[in-house]
N, CA and C of each residue as an Amber inpcrd file, in Angstrom:
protein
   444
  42.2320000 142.4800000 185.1800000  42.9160000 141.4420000 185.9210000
  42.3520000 140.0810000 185.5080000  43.3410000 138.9590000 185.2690000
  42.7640000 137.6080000 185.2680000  42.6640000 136.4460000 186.6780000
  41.9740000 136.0950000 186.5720000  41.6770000 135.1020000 187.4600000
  42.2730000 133.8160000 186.7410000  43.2690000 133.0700000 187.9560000
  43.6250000 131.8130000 187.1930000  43.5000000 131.3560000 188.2470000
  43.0830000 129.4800000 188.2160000  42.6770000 128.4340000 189.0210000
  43.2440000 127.5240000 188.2290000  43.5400000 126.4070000 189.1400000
  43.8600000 125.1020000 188.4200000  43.5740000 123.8400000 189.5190000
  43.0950000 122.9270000 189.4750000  43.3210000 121.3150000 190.3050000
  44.5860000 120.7760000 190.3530000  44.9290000 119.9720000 190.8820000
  46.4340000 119.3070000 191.1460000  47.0260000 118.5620000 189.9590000
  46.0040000 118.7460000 188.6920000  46.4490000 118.0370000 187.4410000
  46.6690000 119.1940000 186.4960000  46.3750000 120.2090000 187.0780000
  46.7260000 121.8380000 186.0150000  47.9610000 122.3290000 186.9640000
  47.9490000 121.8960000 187.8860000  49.2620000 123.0470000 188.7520000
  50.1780000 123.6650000 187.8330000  51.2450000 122.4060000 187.3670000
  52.6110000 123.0880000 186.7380000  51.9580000 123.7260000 185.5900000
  51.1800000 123.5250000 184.8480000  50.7720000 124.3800000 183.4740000
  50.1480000 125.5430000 184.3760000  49.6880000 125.8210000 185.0990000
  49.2700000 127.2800000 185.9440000  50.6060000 128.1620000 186.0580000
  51.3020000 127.4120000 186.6620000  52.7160000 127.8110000 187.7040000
  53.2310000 128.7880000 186.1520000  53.7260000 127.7870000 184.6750000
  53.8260000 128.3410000 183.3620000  53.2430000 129.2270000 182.7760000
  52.2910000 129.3400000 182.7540000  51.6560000 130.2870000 182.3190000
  51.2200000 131.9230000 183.6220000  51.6720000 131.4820000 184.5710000
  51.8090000 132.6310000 185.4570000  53.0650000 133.6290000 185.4910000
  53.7400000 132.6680000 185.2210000  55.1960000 133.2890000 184.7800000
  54.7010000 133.8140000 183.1030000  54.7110000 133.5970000 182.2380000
  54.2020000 133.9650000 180.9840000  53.6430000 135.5560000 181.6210000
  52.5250000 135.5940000 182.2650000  51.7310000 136.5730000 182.5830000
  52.5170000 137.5240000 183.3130000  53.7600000 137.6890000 183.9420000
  54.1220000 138.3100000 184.5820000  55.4260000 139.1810000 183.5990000
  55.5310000 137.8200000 182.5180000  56.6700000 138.4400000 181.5590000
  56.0030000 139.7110000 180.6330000  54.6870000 139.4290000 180.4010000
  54.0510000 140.4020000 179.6290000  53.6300000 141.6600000 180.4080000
  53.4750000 141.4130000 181.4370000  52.7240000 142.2800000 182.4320000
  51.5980000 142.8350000 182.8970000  50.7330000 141.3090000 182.8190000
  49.2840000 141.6690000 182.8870000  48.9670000 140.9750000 184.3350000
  48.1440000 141.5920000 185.0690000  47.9070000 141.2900000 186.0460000
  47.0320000 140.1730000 186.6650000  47.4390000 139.3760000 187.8720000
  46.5470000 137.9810000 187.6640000  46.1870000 137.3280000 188.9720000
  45.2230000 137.0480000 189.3740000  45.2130000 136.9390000 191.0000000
  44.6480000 135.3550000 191.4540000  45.8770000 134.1800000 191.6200000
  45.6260000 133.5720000 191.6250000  44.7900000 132.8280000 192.7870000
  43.6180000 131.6300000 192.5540000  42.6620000 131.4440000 193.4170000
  43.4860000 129.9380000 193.8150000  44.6280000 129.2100000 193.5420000
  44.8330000 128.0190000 193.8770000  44.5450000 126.9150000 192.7230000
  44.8950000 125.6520000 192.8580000  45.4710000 125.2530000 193.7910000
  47.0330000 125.4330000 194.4460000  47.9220000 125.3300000 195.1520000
  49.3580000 125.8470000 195.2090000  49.9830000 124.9430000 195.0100000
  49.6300000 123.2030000 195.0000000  50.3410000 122.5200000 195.2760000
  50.2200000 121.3630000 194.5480000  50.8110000 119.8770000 193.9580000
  50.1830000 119.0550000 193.2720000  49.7600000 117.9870000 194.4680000
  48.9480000 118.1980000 195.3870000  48.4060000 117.4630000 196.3050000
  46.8910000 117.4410000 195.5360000  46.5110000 115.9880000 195.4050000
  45.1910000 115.9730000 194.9590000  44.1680000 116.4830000 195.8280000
  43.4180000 117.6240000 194.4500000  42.2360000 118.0760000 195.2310000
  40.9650000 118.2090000 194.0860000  39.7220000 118.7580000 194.4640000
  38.6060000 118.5140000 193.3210000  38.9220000 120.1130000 192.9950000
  39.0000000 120.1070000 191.3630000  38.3600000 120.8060000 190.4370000
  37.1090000 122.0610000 191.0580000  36.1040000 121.5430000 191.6040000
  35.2260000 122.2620000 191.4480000  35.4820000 123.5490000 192.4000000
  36.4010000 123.1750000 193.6190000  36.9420000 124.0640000 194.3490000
  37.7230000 125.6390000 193.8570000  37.7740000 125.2930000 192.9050000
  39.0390000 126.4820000 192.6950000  37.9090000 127.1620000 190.8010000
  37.0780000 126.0010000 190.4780000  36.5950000 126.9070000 189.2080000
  35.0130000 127.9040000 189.7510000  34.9400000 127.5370000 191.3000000
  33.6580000 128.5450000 191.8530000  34.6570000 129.3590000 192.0980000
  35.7070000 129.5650000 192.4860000  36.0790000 130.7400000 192.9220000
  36.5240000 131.9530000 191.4550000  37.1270000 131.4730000 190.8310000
  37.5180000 131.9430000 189.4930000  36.2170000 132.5050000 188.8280000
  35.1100000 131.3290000 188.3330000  34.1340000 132.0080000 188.3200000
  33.3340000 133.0850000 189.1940000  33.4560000 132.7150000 189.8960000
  32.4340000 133.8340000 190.9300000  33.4650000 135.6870000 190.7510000
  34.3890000 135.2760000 190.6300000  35.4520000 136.6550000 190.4360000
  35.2560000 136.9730000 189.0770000  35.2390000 137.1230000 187.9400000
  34.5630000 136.8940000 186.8850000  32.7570000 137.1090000 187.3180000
  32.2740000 136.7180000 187.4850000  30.5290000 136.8900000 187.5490000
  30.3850000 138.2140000 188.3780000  31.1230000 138.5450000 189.2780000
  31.1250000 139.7230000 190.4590000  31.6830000 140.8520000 190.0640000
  32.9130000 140.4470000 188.6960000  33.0780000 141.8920000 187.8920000
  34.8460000 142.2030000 188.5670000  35.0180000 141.2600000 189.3890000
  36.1060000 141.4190000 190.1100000  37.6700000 141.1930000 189.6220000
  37.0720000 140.3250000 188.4430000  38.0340000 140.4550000 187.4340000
  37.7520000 140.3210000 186.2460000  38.5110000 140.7800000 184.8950000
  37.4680000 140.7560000 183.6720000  37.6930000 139.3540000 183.3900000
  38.5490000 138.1440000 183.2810000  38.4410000 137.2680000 182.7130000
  39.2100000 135.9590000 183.8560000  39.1040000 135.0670000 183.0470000
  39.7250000 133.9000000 183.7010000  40.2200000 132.3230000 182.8810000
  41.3380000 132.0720000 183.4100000  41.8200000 131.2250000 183.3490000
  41.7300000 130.0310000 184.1260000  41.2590000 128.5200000 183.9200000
  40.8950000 127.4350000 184.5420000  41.7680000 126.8080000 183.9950000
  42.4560000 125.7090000 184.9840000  42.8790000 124.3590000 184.2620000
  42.9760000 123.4240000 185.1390000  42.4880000 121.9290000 184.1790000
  42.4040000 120.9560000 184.7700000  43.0990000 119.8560000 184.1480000
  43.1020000 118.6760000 184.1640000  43.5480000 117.4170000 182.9730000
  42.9870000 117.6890000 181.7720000  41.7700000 117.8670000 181.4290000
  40.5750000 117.9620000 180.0770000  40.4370000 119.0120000 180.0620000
  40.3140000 120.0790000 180.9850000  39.5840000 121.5630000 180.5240000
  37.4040000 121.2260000 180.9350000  37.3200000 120.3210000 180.8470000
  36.1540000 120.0830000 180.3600000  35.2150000 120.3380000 182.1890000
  35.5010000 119.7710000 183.1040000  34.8760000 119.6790000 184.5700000
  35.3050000 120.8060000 184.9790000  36.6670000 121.9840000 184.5600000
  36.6130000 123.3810000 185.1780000  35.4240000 124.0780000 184.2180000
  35.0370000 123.8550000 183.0610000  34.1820000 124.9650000 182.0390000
  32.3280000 124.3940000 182.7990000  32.3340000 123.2410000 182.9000000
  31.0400000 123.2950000 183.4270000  30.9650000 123.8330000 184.8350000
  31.6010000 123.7620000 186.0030000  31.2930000 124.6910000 186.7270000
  31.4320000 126.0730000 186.0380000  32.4010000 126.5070000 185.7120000
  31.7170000 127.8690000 185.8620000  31.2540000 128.4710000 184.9930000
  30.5900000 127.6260000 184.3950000  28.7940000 128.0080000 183.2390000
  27.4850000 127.9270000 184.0240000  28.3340000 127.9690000 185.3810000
  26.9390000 127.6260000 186.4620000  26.7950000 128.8790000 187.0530000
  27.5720000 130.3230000 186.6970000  27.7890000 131.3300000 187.2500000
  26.8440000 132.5140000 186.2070000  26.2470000 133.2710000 186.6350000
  25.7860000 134.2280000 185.4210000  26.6370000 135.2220000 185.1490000
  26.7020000 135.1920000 183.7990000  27.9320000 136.2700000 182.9960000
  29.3140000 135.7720000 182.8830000  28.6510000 134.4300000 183.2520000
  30.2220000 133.5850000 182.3880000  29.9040000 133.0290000 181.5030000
  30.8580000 132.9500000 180.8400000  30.6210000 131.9090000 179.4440000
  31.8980000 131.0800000 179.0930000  31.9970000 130.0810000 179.5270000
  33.5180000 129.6460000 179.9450000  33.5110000 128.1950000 178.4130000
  34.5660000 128.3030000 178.3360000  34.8120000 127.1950000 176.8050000
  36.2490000 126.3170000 176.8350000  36.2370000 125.2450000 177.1250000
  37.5820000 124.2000000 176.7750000  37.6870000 124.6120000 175.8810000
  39.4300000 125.4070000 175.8890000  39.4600000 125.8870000 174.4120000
  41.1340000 124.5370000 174.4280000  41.0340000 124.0190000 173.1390000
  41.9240000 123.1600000 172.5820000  42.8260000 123.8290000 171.7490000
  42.9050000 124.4700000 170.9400000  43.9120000 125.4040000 169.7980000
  43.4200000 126.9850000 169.7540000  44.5100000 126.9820000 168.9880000
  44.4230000 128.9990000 168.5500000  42.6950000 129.1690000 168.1020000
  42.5490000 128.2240000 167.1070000  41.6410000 128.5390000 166.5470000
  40.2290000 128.3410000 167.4790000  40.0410000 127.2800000 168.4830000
  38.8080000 127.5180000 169.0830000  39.2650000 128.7030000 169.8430000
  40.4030000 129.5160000 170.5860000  40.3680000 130.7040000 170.9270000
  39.4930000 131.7080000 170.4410000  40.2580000 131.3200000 168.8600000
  40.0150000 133.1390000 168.7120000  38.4440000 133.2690000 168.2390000
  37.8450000 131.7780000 167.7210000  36.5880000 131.7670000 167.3500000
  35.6020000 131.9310000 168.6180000  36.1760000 131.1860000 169.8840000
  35.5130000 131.2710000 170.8900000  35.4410000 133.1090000 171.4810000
  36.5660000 133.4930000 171.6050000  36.3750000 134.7810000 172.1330000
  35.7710000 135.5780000 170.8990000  35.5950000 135.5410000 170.0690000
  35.5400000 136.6900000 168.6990000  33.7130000 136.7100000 168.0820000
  33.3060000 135.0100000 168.2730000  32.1400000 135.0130000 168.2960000
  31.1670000 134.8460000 169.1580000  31.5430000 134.2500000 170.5120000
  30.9310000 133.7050000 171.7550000  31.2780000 134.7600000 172.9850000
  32.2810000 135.6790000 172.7440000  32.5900000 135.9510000 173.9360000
  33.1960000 135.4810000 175.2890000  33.8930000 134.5870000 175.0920000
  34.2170000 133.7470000 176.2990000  35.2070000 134.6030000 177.4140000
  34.5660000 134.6150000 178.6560000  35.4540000 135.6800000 179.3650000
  36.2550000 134.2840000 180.3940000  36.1060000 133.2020000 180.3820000
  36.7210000 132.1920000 180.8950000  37.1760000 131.0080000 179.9580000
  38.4610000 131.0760000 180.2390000  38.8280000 129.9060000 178.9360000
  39.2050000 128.8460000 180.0430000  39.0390000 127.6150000 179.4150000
  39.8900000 126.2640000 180.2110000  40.3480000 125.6840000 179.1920000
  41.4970000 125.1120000 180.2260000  42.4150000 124.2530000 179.2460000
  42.8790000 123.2200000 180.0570000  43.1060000 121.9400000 179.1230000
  43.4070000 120.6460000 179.9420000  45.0390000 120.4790000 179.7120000
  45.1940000 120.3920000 180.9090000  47.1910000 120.1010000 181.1040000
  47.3960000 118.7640000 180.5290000  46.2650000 117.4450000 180.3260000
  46.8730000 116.2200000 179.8300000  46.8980000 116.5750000 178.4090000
  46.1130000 117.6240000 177.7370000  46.4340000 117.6170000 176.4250000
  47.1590000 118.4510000 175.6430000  47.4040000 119.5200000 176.2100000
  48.5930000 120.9170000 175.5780000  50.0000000 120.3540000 176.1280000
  50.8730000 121.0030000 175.6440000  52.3790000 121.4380000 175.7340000
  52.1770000 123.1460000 176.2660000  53.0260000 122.8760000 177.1310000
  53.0730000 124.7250000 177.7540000  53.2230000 125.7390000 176.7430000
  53.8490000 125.2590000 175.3870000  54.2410000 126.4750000 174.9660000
  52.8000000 126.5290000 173.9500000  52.6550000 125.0730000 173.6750000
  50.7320000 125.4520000 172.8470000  49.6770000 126.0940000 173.8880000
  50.1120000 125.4940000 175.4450000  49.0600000 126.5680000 176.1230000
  48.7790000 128.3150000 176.2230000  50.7440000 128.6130000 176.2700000
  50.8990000 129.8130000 176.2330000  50.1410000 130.4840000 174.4550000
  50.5720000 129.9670000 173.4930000  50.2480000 130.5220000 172.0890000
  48.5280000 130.9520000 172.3760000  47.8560000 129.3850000 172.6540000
  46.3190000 129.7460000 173.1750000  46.1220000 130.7000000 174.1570000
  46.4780000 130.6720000 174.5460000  46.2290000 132.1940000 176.0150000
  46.1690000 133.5360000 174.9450000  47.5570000 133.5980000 174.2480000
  47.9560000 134.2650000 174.0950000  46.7030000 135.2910000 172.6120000
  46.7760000 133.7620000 171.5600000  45.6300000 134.3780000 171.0220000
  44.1120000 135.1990000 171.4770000  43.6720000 134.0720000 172.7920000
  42.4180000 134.2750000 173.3160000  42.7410000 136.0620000 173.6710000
  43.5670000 135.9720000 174.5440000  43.8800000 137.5540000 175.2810000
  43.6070000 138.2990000 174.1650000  44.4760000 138.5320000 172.9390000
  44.6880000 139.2310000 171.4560000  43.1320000 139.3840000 170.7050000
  42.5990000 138.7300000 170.7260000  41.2750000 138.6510000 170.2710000
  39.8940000 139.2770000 171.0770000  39.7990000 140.4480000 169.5790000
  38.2350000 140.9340000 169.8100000  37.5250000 140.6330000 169.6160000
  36.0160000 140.4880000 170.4070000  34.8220000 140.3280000 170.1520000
  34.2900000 140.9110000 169.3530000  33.9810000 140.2500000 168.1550000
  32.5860000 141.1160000 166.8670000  31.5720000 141.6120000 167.0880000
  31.1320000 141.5060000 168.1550000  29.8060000 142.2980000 168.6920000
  29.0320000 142.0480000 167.3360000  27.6640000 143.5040000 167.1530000
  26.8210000 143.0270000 166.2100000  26.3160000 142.1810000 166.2690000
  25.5350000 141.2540000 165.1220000  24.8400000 140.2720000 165.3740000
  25.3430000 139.1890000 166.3870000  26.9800000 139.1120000 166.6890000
  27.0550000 138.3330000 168.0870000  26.9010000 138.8030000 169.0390000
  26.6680000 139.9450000 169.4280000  26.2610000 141.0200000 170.5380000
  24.5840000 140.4060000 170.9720000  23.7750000 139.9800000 169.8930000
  22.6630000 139.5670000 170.1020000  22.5960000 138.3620000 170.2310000
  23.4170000 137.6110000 169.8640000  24.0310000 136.2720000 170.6810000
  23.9090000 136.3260000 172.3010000  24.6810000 137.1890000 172.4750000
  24.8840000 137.2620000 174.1650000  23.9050000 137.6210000 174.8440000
  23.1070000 138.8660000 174.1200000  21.9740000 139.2440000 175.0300000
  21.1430000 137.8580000 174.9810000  20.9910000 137.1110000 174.0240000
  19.8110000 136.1990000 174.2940000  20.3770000 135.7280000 175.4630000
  21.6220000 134.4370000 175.6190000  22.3610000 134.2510000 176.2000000
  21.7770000 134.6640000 177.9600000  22.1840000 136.2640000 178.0270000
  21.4200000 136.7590000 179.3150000  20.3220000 136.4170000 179.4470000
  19.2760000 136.7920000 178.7500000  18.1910000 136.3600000 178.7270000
  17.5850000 135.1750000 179.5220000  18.2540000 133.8700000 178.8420000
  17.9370000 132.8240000 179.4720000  18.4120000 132.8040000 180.8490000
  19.8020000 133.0920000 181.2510000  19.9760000 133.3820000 182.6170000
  19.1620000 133.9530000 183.4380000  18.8980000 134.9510000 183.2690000
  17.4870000 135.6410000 183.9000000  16.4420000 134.4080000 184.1710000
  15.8050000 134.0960000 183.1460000  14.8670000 133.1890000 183.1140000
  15.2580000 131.7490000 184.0860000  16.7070000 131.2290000 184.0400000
  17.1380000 129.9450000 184.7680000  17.9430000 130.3190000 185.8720000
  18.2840000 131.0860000 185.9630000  19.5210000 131.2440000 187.3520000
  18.9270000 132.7420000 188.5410000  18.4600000 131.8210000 189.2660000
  17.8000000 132.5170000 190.0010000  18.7760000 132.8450000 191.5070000
């Protein structure tokens, strides 16, 4: 299942890409916002993250104007690894070498149908494990060590 969140500047690119998700038929449990009434960001990327960190869902979807204020919250979560992804290509590099189980994306800078293509790659794309597998464990590692 994905977790999708958005602020009042991601709404309609949420609303798009939820429909997208329903055409394919993957399942998605949205945390808000519902409405384009301004609200903060950080509200809706603890919840996404924390569903994601708790195992409650495998991945997640954030969006904001930039992408950039939903990915730092929820890099504040352990066992996320969340990335403003901008094109196909930071997708598939992000999920394939980094692992990213939370992508964000900024609604002032995509077109719905470049958001959908990016989703679409990120979803499509496997992780290389192997020497990026030891990427991640370090990764944990430090969590352990900082997130108490």
């Amino acid at each position: 299942m994905i977790a999708i969140g958005c602020d009042h500047g991601g709404y309609k690119l949420k609303e798009e890409i939820k429909k997208y998700l329903e055409e394919i038929g993957l399942e998605y449990k949205d945390f808000g916002t519902y409405n384009e009434d301004r609200t903060d960001y950080p509200i809706y990327a603890k919840e996404v993250a924390k569903a994601v960190s708790k195992g409650e869902c495998e991945k997640g979807i954030l969006i904001c104007r930039s992408g950039h204020g939903m990915s730092i919250v929820a890099n504040k979560f352990k066992g996320v690894r969340a990335a403003a992804v901008t094109n196909e290509d930071d997708a598939r590099f992000a999920k394939a070498d980094d692992n990213i189980n939370v992508m964000t994306l900024g609604a002032d800078c995509l077109e719905t149908k470049e958001a959908i293509r990016i989703m679409r790659t990120w979803i499509a794309t496997e992780f290389k494990g192997g020497r990026y597998q030891e990427r991640i464990d370090m990764i944990e590692e430090i969590e352990k060590e900082n997130m108490k």
